[in-house]
C-alpha positions as CSV (number, residue, x, y, z in Angstrom):
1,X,-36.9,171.8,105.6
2,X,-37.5,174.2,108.7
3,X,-33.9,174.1,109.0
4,X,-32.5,174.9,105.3
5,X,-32.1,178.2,104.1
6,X,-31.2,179.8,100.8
7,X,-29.1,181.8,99.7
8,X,-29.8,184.2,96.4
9,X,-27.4,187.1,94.9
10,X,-28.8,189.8,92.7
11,X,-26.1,191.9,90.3
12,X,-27.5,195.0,88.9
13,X,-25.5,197.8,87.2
14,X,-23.9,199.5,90.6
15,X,-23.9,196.5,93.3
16,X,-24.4,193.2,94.1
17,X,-26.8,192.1,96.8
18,X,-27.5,188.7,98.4
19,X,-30.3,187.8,100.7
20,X,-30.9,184.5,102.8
21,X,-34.5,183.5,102.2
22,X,-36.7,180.8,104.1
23,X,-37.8,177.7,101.5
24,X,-41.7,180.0,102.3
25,X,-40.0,182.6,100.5
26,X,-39.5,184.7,103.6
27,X,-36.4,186.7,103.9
28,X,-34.0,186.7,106.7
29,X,-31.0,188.8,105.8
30,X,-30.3,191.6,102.9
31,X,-27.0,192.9,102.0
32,X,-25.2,195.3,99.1
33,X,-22.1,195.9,98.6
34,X,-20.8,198.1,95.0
35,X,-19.2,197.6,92.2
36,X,-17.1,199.6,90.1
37,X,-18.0,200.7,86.2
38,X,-14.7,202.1,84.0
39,X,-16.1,204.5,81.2
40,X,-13.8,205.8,78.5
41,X,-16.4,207.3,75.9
42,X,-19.8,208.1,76.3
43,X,-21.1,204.6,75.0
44,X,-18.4,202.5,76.5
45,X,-18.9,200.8,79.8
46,X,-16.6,198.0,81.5
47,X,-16.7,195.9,84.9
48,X,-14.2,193.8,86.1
49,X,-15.3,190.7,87.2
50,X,-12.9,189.5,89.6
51,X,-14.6,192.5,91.4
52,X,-18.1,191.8,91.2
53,X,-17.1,188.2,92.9
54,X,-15.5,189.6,95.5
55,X,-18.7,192.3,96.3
56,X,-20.7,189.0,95.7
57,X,-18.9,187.3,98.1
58,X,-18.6,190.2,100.5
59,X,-22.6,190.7,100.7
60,X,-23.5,186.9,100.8
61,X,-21.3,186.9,103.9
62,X,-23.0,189.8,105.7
63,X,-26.2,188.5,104.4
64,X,-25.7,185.4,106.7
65,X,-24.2,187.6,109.5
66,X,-27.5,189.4,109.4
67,X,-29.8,186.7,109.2
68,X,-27.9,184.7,112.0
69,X,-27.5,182.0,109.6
70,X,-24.9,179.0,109.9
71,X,-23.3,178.2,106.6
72,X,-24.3,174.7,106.7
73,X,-27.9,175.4,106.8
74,X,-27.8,176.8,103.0
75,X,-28.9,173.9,100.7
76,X,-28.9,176.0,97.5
77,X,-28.2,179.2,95.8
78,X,-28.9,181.5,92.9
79,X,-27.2,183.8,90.8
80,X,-29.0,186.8,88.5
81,X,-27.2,189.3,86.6
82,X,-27.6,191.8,84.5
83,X,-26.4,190.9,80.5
84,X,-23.4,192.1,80.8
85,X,-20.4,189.9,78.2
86,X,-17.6,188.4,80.6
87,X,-14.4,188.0,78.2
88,X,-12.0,185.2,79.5
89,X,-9.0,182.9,78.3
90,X,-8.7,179.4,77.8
91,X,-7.4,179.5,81.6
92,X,-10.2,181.0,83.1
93,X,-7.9,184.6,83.1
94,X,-9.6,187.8,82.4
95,X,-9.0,189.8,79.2
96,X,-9.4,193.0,78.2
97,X,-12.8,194.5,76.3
98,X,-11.4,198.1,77.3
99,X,-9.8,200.8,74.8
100,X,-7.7,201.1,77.8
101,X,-6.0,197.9,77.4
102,X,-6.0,196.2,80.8
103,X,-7.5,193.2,81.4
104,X,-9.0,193.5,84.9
105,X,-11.5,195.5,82.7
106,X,-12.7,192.0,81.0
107,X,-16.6,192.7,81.0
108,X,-19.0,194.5,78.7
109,X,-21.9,196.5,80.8
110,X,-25.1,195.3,79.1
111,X,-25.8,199.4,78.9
112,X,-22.6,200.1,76.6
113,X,-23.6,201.0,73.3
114,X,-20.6,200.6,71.7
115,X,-21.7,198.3,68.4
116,X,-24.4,200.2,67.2
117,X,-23.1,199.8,64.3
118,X,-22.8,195.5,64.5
119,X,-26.2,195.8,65.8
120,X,-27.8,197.4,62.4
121,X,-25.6,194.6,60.2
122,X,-27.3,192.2,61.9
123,X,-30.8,193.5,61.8
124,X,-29.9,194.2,57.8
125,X,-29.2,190.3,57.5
126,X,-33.2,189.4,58.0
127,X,-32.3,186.4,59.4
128,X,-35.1,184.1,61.5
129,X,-33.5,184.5,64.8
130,X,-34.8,188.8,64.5
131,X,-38.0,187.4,64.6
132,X,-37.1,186.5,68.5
133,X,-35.8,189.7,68.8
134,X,-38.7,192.0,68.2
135,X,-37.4,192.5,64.7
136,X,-34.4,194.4,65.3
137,X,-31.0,193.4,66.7
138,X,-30.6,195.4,70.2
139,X,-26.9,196.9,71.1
140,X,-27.4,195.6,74.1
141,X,-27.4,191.5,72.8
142,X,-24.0,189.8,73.2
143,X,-23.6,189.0,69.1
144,X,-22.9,192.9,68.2
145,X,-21.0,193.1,71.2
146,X,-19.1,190.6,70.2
147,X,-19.1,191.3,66.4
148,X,-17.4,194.4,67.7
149,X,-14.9,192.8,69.7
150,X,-13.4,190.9,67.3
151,X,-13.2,193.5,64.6
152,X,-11.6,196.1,67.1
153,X,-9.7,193.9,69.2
154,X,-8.3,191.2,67.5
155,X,-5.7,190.2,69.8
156,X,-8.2,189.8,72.6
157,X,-10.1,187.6,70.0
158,X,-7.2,185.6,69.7
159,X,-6.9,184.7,73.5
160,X,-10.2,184.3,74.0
161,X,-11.2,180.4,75.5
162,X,-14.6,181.3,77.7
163,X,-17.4,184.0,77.2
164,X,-20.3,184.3,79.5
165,X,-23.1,186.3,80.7
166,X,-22.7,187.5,84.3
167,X,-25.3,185.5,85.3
168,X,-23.5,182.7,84.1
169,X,-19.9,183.4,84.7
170,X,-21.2,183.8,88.4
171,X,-22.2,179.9,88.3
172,X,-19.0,179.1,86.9
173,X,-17.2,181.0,89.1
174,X,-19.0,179.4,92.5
175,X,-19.4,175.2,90.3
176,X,-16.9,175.1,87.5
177,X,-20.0,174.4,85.4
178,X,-19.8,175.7,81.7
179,X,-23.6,175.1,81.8
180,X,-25.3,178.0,80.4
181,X,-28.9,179.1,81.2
182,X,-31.7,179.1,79.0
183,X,-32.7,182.7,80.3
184,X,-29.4,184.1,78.8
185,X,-28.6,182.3,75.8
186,X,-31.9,182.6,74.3
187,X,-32.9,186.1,75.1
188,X,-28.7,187.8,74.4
189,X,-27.2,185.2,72.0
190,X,-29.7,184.4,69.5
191,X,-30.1,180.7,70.5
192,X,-33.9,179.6,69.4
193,X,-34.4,177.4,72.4
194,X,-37.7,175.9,71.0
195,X,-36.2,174.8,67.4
196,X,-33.3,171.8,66.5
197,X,-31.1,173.0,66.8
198,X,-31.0,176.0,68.6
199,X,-28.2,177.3,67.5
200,X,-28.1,179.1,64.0
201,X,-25.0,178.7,62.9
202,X,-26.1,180.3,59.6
203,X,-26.8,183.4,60.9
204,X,-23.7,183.3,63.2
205,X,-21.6,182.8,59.8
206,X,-23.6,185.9,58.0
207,X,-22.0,188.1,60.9
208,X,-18.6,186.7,61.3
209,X,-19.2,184.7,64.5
210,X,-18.6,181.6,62.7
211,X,-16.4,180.5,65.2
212,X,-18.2,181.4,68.3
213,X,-19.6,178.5,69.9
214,X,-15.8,177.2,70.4
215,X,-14.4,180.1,71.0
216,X,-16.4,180.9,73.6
217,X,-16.9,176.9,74.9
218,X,-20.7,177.6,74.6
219,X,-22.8,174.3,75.4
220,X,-25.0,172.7,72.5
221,X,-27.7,173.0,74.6
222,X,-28.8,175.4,77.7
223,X,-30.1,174.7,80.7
224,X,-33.4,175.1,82.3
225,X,-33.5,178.0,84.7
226,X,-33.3,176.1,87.9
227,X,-31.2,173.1,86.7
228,X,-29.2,172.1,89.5
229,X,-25.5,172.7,88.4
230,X,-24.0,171.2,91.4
231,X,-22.1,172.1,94.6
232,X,-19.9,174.9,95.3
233,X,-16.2,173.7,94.8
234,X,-14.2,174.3,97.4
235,X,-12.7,177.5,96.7
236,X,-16.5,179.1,96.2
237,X,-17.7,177.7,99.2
238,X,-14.7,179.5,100.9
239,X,-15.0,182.6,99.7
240,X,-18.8,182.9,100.2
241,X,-18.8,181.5,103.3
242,X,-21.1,178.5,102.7
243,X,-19.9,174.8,102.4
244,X,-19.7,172.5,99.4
245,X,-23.4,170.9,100.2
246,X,-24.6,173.7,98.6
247,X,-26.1,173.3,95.2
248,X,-26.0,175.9,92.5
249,X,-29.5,176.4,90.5
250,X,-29.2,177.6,86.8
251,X,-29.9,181.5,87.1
252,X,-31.8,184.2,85.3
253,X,-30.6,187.5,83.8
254,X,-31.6,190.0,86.9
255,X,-34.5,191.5,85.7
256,X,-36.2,188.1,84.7
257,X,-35.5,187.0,88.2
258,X,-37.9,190.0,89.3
259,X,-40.7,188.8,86.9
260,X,-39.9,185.2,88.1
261,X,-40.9,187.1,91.6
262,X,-43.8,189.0,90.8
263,X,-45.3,186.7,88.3
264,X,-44.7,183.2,90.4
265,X,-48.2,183.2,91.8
266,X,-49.6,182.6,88.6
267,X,-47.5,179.6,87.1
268,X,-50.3,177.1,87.6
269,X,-52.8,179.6,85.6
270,X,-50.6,179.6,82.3
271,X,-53.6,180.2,80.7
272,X,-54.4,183.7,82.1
273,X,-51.0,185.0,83.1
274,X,-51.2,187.2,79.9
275,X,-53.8,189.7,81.7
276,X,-50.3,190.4,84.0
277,X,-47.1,192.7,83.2
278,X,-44.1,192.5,85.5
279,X,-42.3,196.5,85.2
280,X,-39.2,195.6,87.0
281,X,-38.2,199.4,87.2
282,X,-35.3,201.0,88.3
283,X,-31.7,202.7,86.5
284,X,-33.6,201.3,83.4
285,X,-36.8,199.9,83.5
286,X,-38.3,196.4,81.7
287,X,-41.3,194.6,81.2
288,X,-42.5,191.2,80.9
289,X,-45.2,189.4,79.7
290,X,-45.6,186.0,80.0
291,X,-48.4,183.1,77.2
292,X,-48.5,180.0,76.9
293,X,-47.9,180.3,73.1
294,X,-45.2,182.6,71.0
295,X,-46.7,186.1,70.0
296,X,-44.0,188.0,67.8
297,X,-44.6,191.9,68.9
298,X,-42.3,194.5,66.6
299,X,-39.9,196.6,68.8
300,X,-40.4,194.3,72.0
301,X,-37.3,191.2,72.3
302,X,-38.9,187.3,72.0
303,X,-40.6,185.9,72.1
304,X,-38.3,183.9,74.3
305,X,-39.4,180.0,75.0
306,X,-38.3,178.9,78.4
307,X,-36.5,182.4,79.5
308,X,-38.6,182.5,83.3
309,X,-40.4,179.2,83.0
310,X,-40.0,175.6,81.1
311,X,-42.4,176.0,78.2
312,X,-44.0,179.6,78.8
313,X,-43.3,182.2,76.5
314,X,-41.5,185.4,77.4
315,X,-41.7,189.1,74.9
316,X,-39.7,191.7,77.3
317,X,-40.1,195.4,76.6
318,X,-38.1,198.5,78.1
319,X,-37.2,201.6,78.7
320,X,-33.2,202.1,78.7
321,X,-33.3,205.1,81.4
322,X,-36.0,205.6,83.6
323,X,-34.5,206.2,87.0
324,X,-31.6,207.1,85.4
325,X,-33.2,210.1,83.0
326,X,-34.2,211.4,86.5
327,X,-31.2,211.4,88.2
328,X,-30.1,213.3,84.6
329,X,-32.5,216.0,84.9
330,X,-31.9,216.7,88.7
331,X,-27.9,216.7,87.8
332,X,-28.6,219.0,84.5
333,X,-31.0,221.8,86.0
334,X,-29.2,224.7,87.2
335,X,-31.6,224.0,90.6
336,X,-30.6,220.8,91.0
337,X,-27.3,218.9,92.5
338,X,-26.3,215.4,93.5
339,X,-29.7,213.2,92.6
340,X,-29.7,211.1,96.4
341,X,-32.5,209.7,98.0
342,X,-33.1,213.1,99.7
343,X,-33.3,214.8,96.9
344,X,-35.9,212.9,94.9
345,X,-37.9,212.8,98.3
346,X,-37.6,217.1,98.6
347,X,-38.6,217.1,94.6
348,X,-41.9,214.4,95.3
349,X,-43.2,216.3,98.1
350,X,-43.3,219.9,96.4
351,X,-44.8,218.0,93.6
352,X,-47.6,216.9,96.1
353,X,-47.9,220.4,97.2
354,X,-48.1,222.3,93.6
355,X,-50.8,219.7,92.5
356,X,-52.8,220.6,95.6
357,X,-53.0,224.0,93.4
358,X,-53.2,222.8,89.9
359,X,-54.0,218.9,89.9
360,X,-53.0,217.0,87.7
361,X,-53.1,220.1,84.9
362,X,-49.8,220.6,86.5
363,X,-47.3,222.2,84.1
364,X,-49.6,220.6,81.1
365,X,-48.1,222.4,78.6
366,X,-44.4,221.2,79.2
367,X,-44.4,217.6,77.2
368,X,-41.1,215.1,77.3
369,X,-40.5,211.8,75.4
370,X,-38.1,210.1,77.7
371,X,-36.3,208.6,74.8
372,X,-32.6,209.7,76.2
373,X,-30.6,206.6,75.6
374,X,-33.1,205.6,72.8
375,X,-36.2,203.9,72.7
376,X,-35.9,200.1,73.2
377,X,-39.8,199.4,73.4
378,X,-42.0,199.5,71.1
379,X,-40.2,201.6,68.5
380,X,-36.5,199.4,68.8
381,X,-34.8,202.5,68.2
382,X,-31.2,202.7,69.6
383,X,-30.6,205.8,68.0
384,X,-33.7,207.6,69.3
385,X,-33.4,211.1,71.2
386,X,-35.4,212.8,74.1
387,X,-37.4,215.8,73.9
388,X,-38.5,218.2,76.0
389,X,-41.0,220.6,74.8
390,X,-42.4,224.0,76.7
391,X,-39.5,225.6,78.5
392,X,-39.5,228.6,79.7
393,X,-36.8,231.0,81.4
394,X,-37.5,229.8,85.2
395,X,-34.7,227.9,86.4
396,X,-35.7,227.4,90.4
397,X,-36.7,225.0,92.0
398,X,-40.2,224.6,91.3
399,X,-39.3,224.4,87.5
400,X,-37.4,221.1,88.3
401,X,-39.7,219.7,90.4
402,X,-42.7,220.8,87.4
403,X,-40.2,218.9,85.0
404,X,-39.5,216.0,87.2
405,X,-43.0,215.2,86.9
406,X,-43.6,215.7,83.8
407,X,-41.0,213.5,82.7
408,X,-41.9,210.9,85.1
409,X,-45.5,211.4,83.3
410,X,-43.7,210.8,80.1
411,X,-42.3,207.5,81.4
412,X,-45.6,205.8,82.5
413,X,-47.0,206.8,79.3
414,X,-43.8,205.1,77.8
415,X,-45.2,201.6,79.7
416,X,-48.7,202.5,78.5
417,X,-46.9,202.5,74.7
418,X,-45.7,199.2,75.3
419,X,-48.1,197.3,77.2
420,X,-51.2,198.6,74.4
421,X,-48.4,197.3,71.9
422,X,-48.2,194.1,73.7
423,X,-52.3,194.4,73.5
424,X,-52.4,194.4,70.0
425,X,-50.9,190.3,69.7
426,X,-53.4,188.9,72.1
427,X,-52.0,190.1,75.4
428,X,-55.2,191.8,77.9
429,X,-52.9,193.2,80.2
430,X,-54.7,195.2,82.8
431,X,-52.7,194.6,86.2
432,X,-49.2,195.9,86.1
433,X,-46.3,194.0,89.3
434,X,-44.2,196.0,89.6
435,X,-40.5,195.8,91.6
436,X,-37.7,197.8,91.9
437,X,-36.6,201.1,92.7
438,X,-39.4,202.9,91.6
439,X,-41.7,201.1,94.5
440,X,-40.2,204.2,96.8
441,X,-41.3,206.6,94.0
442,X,-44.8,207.8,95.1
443,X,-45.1,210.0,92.0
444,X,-44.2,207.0,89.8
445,X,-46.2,204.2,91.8
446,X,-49.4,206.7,91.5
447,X,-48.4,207.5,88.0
448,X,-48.4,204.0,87.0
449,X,-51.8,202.8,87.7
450,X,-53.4,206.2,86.8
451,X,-51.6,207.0,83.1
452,X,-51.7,202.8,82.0
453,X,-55.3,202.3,83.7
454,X,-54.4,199.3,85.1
455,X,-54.6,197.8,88.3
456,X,-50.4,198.3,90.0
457,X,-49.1,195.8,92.4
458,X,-46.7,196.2,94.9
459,X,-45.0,193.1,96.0
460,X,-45.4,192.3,99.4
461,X,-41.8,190.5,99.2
462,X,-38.9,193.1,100.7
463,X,-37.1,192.0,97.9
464,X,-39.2,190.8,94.8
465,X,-35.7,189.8,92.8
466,X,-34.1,187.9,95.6
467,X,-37.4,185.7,96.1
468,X,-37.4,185.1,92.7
469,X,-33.7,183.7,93.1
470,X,-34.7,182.0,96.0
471,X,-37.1,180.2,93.9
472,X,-34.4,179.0,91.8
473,X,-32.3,177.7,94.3
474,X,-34.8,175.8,96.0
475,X,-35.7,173.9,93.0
476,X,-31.8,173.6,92.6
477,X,-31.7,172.3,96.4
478,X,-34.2,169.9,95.1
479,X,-36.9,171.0,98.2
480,X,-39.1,171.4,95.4
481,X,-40.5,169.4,92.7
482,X,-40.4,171.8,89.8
483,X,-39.6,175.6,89.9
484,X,-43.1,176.0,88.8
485,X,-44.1,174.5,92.3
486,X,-41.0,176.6,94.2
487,X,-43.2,179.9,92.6
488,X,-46.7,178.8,93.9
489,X,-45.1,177.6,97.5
490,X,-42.8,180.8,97.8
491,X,-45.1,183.8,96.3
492,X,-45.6,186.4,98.8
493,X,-49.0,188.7,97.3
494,X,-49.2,192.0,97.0
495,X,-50.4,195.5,97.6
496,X,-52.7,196.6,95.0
497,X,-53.4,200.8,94.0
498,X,-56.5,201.5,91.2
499,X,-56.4,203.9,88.5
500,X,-58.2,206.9,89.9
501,X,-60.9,207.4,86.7
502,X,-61.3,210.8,87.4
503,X,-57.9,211.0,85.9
504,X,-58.4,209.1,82.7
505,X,-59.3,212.7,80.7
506,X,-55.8,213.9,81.4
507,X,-53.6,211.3,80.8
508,X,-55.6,210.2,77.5
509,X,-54.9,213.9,76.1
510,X,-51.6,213.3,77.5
511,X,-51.2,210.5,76.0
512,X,-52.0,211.9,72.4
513,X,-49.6,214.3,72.2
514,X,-46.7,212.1,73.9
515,X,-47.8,210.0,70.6
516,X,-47.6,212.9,68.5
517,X,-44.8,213.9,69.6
518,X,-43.2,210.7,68.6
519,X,-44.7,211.2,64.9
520,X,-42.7,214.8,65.0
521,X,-40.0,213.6,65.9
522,X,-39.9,210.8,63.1
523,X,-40.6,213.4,60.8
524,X,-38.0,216.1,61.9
525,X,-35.5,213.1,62.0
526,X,-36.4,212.4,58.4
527,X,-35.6,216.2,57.2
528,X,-31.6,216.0,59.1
C-alpha cells in the first residue's frame, strides 16, 4: 500500500485537472490543463468532448511527471465532472448539440440554459420525481435538455446510440463501461434510486422521452459511487499514461466530489453530519447537506439517496454565478478591465483599507441580490434577475471595489438564504466546509462565517475535490473496504474562522433588506 498511488481528475467548466494522491489522502502532483466552451447565443454553451479527454489526458500525465510517479504504481482512478450531456452515436462518434451543426461540438455545458422552456413543461406535469427535485425542474437537468434536443434537432435524435454525463462518459471513455453512477443519474435524470424501479418511465412518457433509456443505452440500474468499473483498456491506459492494472471507480458529478472531500470525516457520525454544509464555491457556487433520512426542502434539488454516500441522503442548493457575477461586475464597471487573479487581489486589499474607515457600514446603502443567472436556491427561479440598488454617479475605482463588496455581501447572505431554508426541514447547520475558488477570497472566506454565523472551514487538503476523487478510486482499487472507510482513512481536517459577533447587528439588518428586496422584486415582476 506504501507503494500504490492514485490517480483522480477533476472537470469543471474551463479545465480539467488531475492530481496523484497517496492512499492517506496526501497529494503528490497537481496539474490543469483548459478546455474550450463554443457559445452561439447567450444561453447556449457546447464542449467537445474528444477535447476534454485529451486536456484530461494531457494533465494526468504531467500530474505523474510532477509527482515522480511510475505509471505502474497507480492502482485506481477517478473521474468527476461537471453535468454537462455528452451526445454520441451508436458507434461511440460524437454528434452535434450545436446550432452550428458540427459535431465535434457534441456536449451540453451543464450552465446552458437553453430549455427553459422543457424545464417549466416538466415542472407543470407534477409528477413524483419533482419532489426529488426541490419541486421545480432545473434547466440545468439532462431531461429538458434533452426534451429540447429532440424537438430542435431531430436528425441528431435520430443518430443518437449513447448519452452520458461527463462524469460518466469520462469512465466509458478510459473502461468501455456503460455503467452509470448513482451521483448522476439520480440527481440530473430523474432516476429515484431509493424506489423499484427507479426509473419512471411514466413521467419520461408525459415529456416525450419515452424512448430514452434505449436511445441513450442507459443501465436499469446505477452504480454506487465507488463501484469498481474495471481496468483501463488499452487505448486509455495509453493515452493517460497509466497501465491497464488500473481500476476505474464509479465517479461523482464535480461538485459532489468536493462535499465527498469536505464532509468525509464525518461518514461514521451519519447521525450528526446534518449540523455540516459543504459550499463548494467557485464560477458558480453549491451546497450540500448530507441526513440519514429524506427531507424534501422547496427550491433546493433531492433529496438524492446514495448521490455522495450508499444510503445517506443528499438536498444540494446553489447559486448559478458567484465567482462568476464578480468577474461580471469588474468586466462591466467603467473602472474595471480583465477580472485576473491581480485584479481581484488590488479590489480586496482597498476593500481592507476603506473598512479601516467605515467598518463594516461600508457603502451600507448600496444593496444587490446576486440573482444574475437566476436564483437556483431556495427560490428555484431560472428566470430570476439581479438587482443592484443605491448607485450613484462615481465610476472610479473605489466605486467598484465599494460594489465588489457589496455584492460579495449579497452572496453570503444568498448561503445564509439557503442554509436557514435547509434549517427549516430538520437540518442545524452551524459549521459551513467550504472548497473551491473562493478559499483565496479573503473578503468571501471572512464574509462567510460572519453574514451565515456559522463556524467556516477551510480544508486542510490542497485540493479538497481531488481527495474526494482519490477516495473513490481507492475504494475502486479495493485498498479500502467501503468508501465510507476510504473517507475516515483519507480526511485531511481543517482550518476553522468564527463569526465575529460584533458583526451580527449588521449583517442581520443586512439581511432584512436583501429579503426585502427579494419581496420587491416579486412584486415589481408581478406588475410587468
Amino acid at each position: 500500500m506504501t507503494t500504490s498511488l492514485l490517480v483522480a481528475v477533476d472537470v469543471g467548466t474551463g479545465s480539467a485537472r488531475a492530481g496523484v494522491l497517496t492512499p492517506q489522502g496526501v497529494l503528490l502532483g497537481r496539474a490543469e490543463q483548459p478546455i474550450g466552451m463554443h457559445r452561439t447565443d447567450a444561453n447556449h454553451a457546447e464542449h467537445d468532448s474528444e477535447q476534454i479527454w485529451q486536456a484530461v489526458c494531457a494533465a494526468v500525465r504531467d500530474a505523474m511527471a510532477l509527482a515522480g510517479a511510475r505509471p505502474e504504481q497507480v492502482v485506481g482512478l477517478g473521474f468527476d465532472a461537471t453535468c454537462s450531456l455528452v451526445i454520441r452515436d451508436a458507434q461511440g462518434r460524437p454528434l452535434s448539440v450545436s446550432t452550428s451543426g458540427e459535431d465535434r461540438w457534441d456536449t451540453i455545458v451543464w450552465l446552458d440554459h437553453r430549455a427553459l422552456k422543457e424545464a417549466n413543461e416538466c415542472t407543470r406535469t407534477g409528477h413524483e420525481v419533482l419532489s426529488y427535485a426541490g419541486g421545480v425542474m432545473s434547466p440545468e437537468m439532462e431531461a429538458p435538455k434533452l426534451m429540447w434536443l429532440k424537438r430542435h434537432m431531430p436528425d441528431t435524435w435520430a443518430r443518437v446510440g449513447m448519452m452520458f454525463d461527463l462524469a460518466d462518459f469520462l469512465s466509458w471513455k478510459a473502461t468501455g463501461s456503460l455503467a452509470r453512477s448513482q451521483s448522476t443519474l439520480t440527481c440530473k435524470w430523474t432516476y429515484l434510486a431509493h424506489k423499484t424501479p427507479p426509473w419512471q418511465v411514466d413521467f419520461l412518457a408525459q415529456v416525450g422521452l419515452e424512448d430514452l433509456l434505449d436511445k441513450a443505452a442507459l443501465p436499469q440500474t446505477a452504480s454506487p459511487v465507488g463501484d469498481d468499473l474495471g481496468g483501463l483498456t488499452a487505448a486509455a491506459a495509453a493515452d493517460l499514461g497509466l497501465t491497464t492494472a488500473c481500476n476505474v471507480g464509479a465517479g461523482l458529478i464535480d461538485a459532489h466530489a468536493g462535499a465527498l472531500g469536505v464532509l468525509g470525516a464525518f461518514t461514521r457520525d451519519v447521525d450528526t453530519i446534518d449540523r455540516h454544509l459543504a459550499l463548494i464555491a467557485g464560477t458558480s457556487s453549491c451546497v450540500m447537506a448530507l441526513s440519514a433520512e429524506d427531507r424534501p426542502t422547496a427550491g433546493v434539488w433531492g433529496p438524492y439517496f446514495g448521490a455522495v454516500l450508499p444510503g445517506v441522503w443528499l438536498n444540494e442548493g446553489g447559486q448559478s454565478a458567484t465567482g462568476a457575477l464578480l468577474d461580471h461586475l469588474i468586466r462591466w464597471h467603467g473602472a474595471g478591465g480583465e477580472p485576473d487573479a491581480r485584479m481581484h487581489s488590488d479590489i480586496a486589499a482597498r476593500i481592507m483599507q476603506l473598512r479601516q474607515r467605515d467598518g463594516r457600514a461600508l457603502a451600507d446603502r448600496l444593496h444587490v441580490l446576486p440573482d444574475f443567472h437566476g436564483n437556483r436556491s431556495p427560490l428555484g427561479d431560472p428566470f430570476a434577475l439581479g438587482v443592484i440598488s443605491g448607485l450613484t454617479l462615481d465610476s472610479d475605482f473605489d466605486s467598484l471595489c465599494r460594489l465588489y463588496w457589496r455584492a460579495c455581501v449579497a452572496i453570503a447572505l444568498g448561503v445564509r438564504h439557503i442554509l436557514e431554508t435547509l434549517n427549516t426541514r430538520g437540518y442545524a447547520i452551524d459549521t459551513l466546509h467550504v472548497t473551491g475558488g473562493h478559499t483565496k477570497n479573503a473578503v468571501l472566506m471572512e464574509l462567510y462565517a460572519d453574514a451565515t454565523g456559522c463556524t467556516v472551514v477551510e480544508s486542510a487538503a490542497k485540493d479538497a475535490t481531488l481527495l474526494g476523487m482519490a477516495m473513490v478510486a481507492a475504494t475502486a482499487a479495493g485498498l479500502y473496504s467501503s468508501l465510507e472507510e476510504a473517507c475516515a482513512a483519507m480526511q485531511q481536517g481543517g482550518r476553522s474562522r468564527v463569526p465575529d459577533p460584533a458583526a451580527r447587528p449588521q449583517f442581520d439588518k443586512d439581511y432584512s433588506i436583501f429579503l426585502e428586496m427579494l419581496r420587491q422584486r416579486q412584486l415589481i415582476d408581478a406588475m410587468v
